[in-house]
Backbone of each chain as ProteinMPNN parsed JSONL, in Angstrom:
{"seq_chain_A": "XXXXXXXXXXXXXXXXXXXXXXXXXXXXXXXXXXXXXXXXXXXXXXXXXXXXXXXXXXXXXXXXXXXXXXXXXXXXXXXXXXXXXXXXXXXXXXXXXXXXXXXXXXXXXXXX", "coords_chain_A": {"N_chain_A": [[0.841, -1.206, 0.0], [0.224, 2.122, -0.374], [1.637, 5.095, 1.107], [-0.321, 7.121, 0.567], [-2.656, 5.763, 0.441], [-2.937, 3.999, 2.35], [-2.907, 6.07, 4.487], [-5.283, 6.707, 3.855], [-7.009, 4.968, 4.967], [-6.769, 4.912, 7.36], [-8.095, 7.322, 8.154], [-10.437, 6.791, 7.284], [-11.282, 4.586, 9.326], [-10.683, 5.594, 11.195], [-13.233, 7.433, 11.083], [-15.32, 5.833, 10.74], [-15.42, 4.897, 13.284], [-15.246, 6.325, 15.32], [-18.416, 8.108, 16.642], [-18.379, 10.901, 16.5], [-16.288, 13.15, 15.121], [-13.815, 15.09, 14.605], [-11.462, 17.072, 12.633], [-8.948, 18.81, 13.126], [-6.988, 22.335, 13.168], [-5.021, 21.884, 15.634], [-6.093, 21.653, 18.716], [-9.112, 21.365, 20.954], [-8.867, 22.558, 23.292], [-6.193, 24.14, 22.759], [-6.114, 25.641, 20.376], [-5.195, 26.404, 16.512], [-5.684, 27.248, 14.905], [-8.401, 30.082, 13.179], [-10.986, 29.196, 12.091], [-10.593, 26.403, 13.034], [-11.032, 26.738, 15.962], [-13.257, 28.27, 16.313], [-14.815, 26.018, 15.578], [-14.51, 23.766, 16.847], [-14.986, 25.448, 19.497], [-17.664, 25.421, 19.081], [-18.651, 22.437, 19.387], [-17.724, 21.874, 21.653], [-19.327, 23.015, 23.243], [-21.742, 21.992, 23.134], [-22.215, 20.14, 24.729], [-22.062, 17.75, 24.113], [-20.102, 14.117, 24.151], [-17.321, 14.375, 21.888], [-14.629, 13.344, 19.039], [-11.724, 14.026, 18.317], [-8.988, 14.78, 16.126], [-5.645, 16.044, 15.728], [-4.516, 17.341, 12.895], [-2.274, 18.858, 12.578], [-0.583, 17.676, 13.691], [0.038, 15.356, 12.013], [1.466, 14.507, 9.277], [1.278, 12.958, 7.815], [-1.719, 12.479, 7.596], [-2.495, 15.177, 7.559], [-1.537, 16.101, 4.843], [-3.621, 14.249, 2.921], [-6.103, 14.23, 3.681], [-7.567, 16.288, 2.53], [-8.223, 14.608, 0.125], [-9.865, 12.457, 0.896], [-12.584, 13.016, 1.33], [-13.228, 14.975, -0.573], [-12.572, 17.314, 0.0], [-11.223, 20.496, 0.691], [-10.597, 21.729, 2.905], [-9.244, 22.793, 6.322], [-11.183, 23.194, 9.226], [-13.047, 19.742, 9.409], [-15.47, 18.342, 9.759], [-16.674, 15.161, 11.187], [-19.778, 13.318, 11.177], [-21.776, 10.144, 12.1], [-20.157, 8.846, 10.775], [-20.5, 10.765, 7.947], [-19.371, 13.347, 6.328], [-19.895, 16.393, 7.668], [-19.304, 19.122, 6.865], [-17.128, 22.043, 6.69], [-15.881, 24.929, 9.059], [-18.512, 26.771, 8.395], [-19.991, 25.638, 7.965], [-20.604, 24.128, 10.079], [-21.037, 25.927, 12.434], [-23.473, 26.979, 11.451], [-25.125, 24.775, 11.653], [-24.937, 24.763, 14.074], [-26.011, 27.029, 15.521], [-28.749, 26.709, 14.573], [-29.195, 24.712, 16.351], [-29.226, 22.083, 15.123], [-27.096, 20.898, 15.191], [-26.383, 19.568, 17.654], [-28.416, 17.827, 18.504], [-28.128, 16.007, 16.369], [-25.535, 15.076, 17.231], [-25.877, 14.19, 19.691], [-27.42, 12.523, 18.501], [-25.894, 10.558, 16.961], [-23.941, 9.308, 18.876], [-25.61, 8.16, 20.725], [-26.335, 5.766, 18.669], [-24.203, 4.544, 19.324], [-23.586, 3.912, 22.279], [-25.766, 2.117, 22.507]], "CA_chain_A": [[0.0, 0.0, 0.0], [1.202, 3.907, -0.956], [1.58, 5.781, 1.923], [-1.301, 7.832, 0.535], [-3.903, 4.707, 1.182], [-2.406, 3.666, 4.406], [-3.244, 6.922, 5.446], [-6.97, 7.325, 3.623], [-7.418, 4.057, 5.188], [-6.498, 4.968, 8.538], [-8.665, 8.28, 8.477], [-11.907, 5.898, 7.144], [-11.283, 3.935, 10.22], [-11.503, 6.985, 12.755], [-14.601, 8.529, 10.487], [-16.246, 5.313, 11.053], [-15.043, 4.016, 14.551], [-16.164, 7.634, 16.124], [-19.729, 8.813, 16.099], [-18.402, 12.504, 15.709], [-14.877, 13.095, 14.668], [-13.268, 16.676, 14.57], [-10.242, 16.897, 12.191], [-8.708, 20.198, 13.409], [-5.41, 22.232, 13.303], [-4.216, 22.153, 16.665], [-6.38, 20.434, 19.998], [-9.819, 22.418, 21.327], [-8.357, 23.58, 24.224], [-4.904, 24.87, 22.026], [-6.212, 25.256, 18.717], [-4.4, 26.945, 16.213], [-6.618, 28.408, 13.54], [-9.094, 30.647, 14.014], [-11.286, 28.422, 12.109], [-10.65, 25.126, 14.013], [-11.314, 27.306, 17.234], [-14.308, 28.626, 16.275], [-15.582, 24.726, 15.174], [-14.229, 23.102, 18.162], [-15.885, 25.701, 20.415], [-19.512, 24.882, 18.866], [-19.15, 21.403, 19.867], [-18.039, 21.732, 23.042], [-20.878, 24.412, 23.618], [-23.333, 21.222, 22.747], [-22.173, 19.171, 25.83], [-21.974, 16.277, 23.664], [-18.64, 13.754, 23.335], [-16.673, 14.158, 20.286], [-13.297, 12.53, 18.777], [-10.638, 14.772, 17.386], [-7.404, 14.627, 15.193], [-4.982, 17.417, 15.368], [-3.939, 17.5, 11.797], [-0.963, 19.184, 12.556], [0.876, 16.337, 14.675], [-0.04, 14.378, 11.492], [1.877, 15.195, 8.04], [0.016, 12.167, 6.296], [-3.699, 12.874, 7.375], [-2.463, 16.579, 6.544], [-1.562, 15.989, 3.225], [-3.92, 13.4, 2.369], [-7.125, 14.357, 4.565], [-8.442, 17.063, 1.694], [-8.495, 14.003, -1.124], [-10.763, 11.645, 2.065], [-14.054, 13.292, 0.75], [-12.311, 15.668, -1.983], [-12.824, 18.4, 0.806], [-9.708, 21.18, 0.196], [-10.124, 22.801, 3.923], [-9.272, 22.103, 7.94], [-11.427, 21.889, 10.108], [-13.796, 18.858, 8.779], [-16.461, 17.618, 10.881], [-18.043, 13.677, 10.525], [-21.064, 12.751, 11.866], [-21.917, 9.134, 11.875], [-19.618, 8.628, 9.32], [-20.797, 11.315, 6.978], [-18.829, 14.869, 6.013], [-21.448, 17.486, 7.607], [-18.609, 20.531, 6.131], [-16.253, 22.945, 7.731], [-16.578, 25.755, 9.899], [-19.583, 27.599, 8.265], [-21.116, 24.996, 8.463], [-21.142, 23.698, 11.65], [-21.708, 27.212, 12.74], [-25.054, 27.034, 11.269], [-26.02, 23.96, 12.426], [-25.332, 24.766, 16.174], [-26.943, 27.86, 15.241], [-30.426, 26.119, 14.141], [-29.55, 23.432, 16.814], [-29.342, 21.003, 14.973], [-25.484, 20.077, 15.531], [-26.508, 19.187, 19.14], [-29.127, 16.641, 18.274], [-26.982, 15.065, 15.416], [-24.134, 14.231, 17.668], [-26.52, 13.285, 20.748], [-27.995, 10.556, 17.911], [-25.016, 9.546, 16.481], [-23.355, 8.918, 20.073], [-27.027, 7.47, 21.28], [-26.282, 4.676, 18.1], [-22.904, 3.595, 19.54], [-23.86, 3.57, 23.102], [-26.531, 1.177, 22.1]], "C_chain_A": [[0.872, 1.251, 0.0], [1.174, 4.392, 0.909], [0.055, 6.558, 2.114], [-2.687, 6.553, 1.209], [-3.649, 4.199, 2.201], [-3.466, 4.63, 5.201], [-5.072, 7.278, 5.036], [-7.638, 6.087, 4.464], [-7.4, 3.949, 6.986], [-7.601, 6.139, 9.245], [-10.125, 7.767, 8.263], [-11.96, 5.021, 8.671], [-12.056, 4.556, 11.585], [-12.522, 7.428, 12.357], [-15.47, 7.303, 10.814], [-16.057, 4.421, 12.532], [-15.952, 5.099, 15.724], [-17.25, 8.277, 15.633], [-19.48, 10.285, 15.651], [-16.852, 12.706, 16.153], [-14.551, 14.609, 13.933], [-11.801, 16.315, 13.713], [-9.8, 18.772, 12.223], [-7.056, 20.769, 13.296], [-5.031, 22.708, 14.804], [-5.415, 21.315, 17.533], [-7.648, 22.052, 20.159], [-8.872, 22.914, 22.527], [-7.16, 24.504, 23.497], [-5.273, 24.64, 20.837], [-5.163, 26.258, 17.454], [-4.041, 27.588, 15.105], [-7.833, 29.013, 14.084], [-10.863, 29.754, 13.373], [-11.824, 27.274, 12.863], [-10.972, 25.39, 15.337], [-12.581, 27.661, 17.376], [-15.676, 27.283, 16.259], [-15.639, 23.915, 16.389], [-14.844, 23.771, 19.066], [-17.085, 25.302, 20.438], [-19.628, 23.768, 19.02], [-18.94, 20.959, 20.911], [-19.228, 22.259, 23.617], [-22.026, 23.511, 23.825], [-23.213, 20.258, 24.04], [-21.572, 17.841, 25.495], [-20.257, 15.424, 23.76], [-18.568, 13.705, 22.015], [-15.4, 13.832, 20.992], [-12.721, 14.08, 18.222], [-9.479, 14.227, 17.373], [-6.803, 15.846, 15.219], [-3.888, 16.951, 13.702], [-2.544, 18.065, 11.37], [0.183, 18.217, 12.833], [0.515, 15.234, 13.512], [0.457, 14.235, 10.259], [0.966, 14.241, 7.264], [-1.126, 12.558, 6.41], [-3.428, 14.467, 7.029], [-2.484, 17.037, 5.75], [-2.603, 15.127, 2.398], [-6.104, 13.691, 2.651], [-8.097, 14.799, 3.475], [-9.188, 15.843, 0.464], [-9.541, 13.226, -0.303], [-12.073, 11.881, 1.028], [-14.045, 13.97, -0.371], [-12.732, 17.135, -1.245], [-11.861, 19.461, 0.971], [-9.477, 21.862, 1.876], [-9.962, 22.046, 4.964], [-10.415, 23.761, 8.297], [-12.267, 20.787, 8.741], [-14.323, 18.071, 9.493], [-17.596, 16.34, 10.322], [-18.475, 13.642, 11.635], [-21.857, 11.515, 11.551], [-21.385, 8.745, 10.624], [-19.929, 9.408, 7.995], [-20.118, 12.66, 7.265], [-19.97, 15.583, 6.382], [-20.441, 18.799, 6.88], [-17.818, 21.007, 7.38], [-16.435, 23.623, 8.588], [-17.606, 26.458, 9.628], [-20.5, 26.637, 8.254], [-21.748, 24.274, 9.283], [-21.226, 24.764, 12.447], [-23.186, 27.617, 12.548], [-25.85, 25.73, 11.791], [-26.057, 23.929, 14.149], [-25.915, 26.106, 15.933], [-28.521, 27.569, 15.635], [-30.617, 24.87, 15.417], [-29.577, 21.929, 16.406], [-27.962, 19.804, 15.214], [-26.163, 19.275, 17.148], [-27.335, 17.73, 18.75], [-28.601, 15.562, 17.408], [-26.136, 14.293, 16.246], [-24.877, 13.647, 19.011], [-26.903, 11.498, 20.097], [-26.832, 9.304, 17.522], [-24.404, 8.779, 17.743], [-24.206, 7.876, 20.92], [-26.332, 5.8, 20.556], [-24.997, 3.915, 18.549], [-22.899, 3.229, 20.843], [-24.63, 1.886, 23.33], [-26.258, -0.236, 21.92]], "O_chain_A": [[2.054, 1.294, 0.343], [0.538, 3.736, 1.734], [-0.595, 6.665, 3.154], [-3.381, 6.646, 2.222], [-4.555, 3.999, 3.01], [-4.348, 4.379, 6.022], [-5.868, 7.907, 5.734], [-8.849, 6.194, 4.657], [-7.926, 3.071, 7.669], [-7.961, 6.079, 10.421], [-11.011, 8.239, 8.976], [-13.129, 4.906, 9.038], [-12.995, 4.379, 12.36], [-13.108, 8.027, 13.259], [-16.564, 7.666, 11.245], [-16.611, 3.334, 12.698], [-16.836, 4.861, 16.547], [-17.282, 8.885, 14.563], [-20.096, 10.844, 14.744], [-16.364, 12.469, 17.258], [-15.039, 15.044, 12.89], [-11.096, 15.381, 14.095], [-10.256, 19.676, 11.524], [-6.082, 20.016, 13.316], [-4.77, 23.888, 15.034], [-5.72, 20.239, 17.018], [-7.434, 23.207, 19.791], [-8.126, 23.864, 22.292], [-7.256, 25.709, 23.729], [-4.918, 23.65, 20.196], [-4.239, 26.84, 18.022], [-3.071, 28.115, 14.56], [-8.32, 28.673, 15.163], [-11.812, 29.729, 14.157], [-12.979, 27.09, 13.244], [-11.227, 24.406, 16.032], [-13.141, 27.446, 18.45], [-16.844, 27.353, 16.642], [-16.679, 23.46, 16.864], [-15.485, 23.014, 19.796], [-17.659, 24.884, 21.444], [-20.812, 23.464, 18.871], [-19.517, 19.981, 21.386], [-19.939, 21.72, 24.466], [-23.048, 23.843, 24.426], [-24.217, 19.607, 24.327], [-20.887, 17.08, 26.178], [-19.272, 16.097, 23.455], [-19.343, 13.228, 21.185], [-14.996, 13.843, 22.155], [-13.405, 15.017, 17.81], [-8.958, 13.466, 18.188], [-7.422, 16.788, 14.723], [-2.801, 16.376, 13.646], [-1.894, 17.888, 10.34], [1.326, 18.052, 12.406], [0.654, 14.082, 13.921], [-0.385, 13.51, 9.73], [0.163, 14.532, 6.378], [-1.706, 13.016, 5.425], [-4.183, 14.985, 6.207], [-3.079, 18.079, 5.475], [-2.513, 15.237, 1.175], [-7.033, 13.366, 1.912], [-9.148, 14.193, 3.264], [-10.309, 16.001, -0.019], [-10.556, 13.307, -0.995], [-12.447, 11.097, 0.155], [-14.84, 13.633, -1.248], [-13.201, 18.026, -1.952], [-11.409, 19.097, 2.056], [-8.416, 22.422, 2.151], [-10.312, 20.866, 4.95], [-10.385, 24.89, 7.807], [-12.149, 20.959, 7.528], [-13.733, 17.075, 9.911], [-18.605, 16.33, 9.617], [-17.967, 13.823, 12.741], [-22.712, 11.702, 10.685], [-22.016, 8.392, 9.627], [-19.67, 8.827, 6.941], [-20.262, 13.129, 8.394], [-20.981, 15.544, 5.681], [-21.163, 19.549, 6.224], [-17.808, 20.613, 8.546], [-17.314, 23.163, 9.317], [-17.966, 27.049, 10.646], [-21.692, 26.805, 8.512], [-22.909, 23.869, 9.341], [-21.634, 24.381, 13.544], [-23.883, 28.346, 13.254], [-26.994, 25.734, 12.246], [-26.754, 23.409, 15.021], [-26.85, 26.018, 16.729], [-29.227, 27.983, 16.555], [-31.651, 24.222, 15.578], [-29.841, 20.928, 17.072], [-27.868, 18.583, 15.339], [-26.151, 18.044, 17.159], [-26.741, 16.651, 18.749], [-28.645, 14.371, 17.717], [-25.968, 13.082, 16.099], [-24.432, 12.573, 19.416], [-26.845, 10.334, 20.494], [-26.762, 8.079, 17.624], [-24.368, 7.554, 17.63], [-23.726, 6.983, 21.619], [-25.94, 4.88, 21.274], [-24.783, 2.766, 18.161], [-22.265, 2.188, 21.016], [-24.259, 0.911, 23.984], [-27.143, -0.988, 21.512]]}, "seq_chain_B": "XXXXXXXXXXXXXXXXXXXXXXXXXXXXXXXXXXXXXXXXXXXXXXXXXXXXXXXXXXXXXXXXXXXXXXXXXXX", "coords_chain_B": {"N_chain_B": [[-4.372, 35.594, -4.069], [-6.42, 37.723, -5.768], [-9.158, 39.6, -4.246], [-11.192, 40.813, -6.363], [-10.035, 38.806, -8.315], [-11.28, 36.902, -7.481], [-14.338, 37.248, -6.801], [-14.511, 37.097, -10.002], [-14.157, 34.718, -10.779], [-16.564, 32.796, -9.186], [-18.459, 34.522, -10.666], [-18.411, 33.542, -13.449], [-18.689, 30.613, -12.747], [-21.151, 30.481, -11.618], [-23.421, 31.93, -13.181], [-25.22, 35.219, -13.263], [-25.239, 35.369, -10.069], [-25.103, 36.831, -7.287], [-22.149, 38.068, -5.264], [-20.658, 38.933, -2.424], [-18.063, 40.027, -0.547], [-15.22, 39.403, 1.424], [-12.248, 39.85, 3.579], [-8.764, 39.291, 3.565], [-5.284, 38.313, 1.161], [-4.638, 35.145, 1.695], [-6.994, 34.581, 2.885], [-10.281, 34.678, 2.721], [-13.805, 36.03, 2.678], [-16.686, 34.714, 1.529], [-20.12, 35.422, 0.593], [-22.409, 34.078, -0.884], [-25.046, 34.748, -3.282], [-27.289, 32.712, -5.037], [-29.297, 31.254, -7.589], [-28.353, 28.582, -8.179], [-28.305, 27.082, -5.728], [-30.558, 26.451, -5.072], [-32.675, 24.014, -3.432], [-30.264, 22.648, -2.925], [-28.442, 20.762, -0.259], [-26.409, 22.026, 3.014], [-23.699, 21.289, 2.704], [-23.555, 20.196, 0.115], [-23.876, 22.845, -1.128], [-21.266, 24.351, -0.236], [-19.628, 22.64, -1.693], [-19.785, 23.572, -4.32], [-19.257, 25.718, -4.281], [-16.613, 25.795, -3.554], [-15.605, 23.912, -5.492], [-14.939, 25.602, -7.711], [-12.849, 26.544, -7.083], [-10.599, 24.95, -6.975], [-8.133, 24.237, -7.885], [-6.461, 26.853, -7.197], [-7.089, 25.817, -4.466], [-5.313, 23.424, -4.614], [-2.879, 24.299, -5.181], [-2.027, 25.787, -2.919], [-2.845, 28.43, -2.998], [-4.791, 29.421, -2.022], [-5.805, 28.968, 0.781], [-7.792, 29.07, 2.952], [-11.873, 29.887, 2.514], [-13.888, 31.527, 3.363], [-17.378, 30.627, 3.839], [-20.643, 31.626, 2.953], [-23.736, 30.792, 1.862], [-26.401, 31.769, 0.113], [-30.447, 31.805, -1.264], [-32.002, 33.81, -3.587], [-33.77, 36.198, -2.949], [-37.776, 35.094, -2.94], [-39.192, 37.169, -5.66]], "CA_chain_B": [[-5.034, 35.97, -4.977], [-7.137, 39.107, -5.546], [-10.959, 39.765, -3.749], [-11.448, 40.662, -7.935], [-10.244, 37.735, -9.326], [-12.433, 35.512, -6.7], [-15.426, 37.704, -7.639], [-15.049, 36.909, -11.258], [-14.446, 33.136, -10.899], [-17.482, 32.657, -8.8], [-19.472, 34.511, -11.263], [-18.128, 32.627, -14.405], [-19.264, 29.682, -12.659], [-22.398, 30.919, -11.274], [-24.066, 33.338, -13.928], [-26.585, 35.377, -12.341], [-24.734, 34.861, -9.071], [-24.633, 37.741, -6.504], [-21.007, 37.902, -4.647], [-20.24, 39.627, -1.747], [-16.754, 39.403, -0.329], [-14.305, 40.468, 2.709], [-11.379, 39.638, 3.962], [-7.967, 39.954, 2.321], [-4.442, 37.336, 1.348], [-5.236, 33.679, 1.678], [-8.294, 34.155, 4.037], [-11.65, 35.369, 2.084], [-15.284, 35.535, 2.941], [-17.61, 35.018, 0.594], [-21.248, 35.607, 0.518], [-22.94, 34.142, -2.571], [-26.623, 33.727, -3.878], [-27.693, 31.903, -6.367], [-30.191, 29.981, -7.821], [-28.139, 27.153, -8.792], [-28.364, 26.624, -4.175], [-31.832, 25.69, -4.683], [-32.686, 22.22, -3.41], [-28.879, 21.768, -1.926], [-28.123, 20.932, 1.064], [-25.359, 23.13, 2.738], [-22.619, 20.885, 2.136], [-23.218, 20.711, -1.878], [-23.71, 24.445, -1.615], [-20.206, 24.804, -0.279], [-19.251, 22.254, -2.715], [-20.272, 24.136, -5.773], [-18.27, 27.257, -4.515], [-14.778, 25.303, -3.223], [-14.939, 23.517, -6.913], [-14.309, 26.391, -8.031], [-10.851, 27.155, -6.42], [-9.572, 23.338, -6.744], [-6.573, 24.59, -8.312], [-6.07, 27.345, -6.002], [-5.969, 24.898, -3.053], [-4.14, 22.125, -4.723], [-1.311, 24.971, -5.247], [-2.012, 26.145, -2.087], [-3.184, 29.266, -3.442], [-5.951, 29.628, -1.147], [-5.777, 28.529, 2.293], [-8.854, 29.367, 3.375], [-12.716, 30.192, 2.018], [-15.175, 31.32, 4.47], [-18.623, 30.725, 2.25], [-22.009, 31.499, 3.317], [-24.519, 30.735, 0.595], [-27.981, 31.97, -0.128], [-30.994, 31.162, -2.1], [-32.318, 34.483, -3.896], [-35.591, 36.026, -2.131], [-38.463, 35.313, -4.523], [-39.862, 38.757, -5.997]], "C_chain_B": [[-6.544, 37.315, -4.704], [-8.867, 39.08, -5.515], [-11.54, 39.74, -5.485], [-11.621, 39.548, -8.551], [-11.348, 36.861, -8.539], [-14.037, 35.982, -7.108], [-15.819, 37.175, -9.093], [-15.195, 35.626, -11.425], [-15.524, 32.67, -10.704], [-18.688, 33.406, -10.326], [-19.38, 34.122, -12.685], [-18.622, 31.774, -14.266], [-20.761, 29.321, -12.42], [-23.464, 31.566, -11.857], [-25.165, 33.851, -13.32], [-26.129, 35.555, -10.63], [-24.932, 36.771, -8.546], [-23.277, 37.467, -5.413], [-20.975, 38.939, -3.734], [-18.964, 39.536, -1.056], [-16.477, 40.045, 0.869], [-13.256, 39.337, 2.785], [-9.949, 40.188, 2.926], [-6.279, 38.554, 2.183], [-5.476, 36.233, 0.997], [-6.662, 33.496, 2.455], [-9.556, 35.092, 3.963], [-12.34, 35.169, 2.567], [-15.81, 35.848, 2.377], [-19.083, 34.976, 0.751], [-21.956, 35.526, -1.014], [-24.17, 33.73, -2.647], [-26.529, 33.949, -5.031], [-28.236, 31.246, -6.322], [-29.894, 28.752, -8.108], [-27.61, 26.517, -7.138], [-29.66, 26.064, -4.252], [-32.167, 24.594, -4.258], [-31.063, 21.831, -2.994], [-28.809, 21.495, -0.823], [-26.417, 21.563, 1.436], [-24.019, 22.582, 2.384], [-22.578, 20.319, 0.641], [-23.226, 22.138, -1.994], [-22.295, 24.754, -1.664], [-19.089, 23.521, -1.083], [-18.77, 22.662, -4.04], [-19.551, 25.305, -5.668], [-16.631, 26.678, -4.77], [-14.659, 24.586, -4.636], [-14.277, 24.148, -7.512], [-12.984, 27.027, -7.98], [-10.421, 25.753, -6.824], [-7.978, 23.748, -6.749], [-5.723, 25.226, -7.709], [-5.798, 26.627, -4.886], [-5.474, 23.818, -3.265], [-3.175, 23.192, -4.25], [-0.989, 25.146, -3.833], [-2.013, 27.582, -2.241], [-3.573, 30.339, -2.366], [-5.603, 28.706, -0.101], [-7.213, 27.865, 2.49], [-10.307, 30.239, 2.551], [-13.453, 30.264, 2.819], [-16.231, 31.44, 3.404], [-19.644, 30.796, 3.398], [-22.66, 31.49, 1.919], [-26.01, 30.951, 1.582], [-28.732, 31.774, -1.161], [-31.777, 32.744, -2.585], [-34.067, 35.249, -3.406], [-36.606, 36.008, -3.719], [-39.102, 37.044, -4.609], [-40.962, 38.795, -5.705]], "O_chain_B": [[-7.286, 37.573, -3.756], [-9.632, 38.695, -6.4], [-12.224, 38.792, -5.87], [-12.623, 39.135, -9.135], [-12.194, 36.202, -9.144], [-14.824, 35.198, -7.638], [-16.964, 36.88, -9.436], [-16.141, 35.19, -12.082], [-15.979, 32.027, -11.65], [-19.576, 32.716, -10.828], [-20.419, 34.391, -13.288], [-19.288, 31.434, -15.244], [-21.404, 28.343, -12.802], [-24.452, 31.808, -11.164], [-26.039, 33.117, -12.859], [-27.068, 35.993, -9.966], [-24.893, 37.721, -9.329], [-23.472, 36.513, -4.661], [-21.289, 40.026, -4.218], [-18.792, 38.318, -1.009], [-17.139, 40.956, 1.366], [-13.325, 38.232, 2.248], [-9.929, 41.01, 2.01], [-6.185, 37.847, 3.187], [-6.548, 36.245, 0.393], [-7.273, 32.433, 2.57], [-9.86, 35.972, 4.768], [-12.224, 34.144, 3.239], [-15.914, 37.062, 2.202], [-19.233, 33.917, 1.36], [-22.059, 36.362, -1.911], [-24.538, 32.629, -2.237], [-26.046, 34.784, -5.796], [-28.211, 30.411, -5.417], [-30.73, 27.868, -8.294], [-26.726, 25.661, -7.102], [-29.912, 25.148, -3.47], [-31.768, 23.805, -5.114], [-30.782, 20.653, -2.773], [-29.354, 22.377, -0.16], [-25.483, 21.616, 0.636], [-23.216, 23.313, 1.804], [-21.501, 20.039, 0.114], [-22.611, 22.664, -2.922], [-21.827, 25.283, -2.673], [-17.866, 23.604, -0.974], [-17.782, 22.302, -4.68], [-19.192, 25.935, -6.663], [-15.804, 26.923, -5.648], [-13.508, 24.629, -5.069], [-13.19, 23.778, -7.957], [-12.343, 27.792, -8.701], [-9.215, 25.905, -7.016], [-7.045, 23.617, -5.956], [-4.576, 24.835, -7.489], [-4.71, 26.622, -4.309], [-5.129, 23.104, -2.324], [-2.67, 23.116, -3.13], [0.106, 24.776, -3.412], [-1.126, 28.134, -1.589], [-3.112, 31.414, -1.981], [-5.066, 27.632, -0.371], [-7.638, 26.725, 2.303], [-9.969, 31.254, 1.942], [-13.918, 29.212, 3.257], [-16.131, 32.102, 2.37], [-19.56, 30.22, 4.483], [-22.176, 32.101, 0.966], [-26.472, 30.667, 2.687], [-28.111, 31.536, -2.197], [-32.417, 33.038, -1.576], [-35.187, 34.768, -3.579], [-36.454, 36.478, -4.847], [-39.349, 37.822, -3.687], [-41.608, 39.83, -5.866]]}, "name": "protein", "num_of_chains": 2, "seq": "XXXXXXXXXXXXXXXXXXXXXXXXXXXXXXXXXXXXXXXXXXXXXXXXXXXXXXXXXXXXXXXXXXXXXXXXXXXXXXXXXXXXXXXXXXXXXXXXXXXXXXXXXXXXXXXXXXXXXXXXXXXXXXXXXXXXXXXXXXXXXXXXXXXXXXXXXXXXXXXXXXXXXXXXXXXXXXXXXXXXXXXXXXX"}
């Protein structure tokens, strides 16, 4: 295997092992875009557990992460295994509320 | 790359498109309606804009795209 599928194969693993999976540059508490700070706050804000990746401590999922879904930016937020988008758009869904209930269900289905 | 050129790309791709912009460097915000958002959900909306750059962020052109999309009010 390439390096490159090692690593798409390693990032499918965490997108489907964790109900909600943060790929960020830097850690919520030390983040290190203003971005990934802004994304990571709105899901702490929801109470809920999430997973994260600091993309930085990772050169392969760094380089390789954008081709995953064919997504070009950090952050990148999954939810039961599905791309919900970057920071504008998990800004609008904790907005509308609906981020909160998403990651309560997805977390509900793995409890289960 | 220049607030201009990102204006004109978007509306090459978009015709009809309204653009609004800010920021400045690698780290834009765009504001775009268009009718071709109708029926998306928001992650094809910000699909249909970031296609548009590919090239820009292969090169690493573009960093960053803040996008909000809208759907045109009806008249």
């Amino acid at each position: 295997m390439s390096a490159e599928q090692e690593t798409l194969a390693k990032i499918d693993e965490q997108v489907k092992n964790n109900p909600v999976v943060l790929y960020m540059k830097g850690t919520p508490q030390m983040p290190s875009c203003g971005f990934s700070s802004r994304t990571a706050a709105a899901l702490v804000e929801t109470g809920e557990k999430f997973a994260f990746v600091n993309v930085l401590a990772d050169p392969g999922i760094y380089e390789f992460l954008p081709k995953y879904q064919d997504w070009p930016t950090f952050p990148q937020l999954y939810i039961d295994g599905e791309l919900q988008g970057g920071c504008d758009i998990t800004l609008e869904l904790a907005a509308s509320g609906e981020l909160k209930s998403m990651m309560t269900a997805a977390n509900a289905k793995v409890a289960s | 790359m220049s607030p201009e050129k990102i204006q004109q790309m978007i509306h090459q791709a978009l015709p009809g498109s309204q653009v609004k912009m800010s920021g400045a460097d690698c780290n834009f915000a765009v504001e775009v309606t268009s009718t071709d958002f109708i029926g998306l959900s928001p992650l094809k909306r910000h699909r249909l804009v970031n296609d548009i750059f590919k090239a820009q962020f292969d090169s690493g052109e573009l960093h960053a795209l803040s996008i909000k999309t809208r759907v045109p009010e009806p008249d």
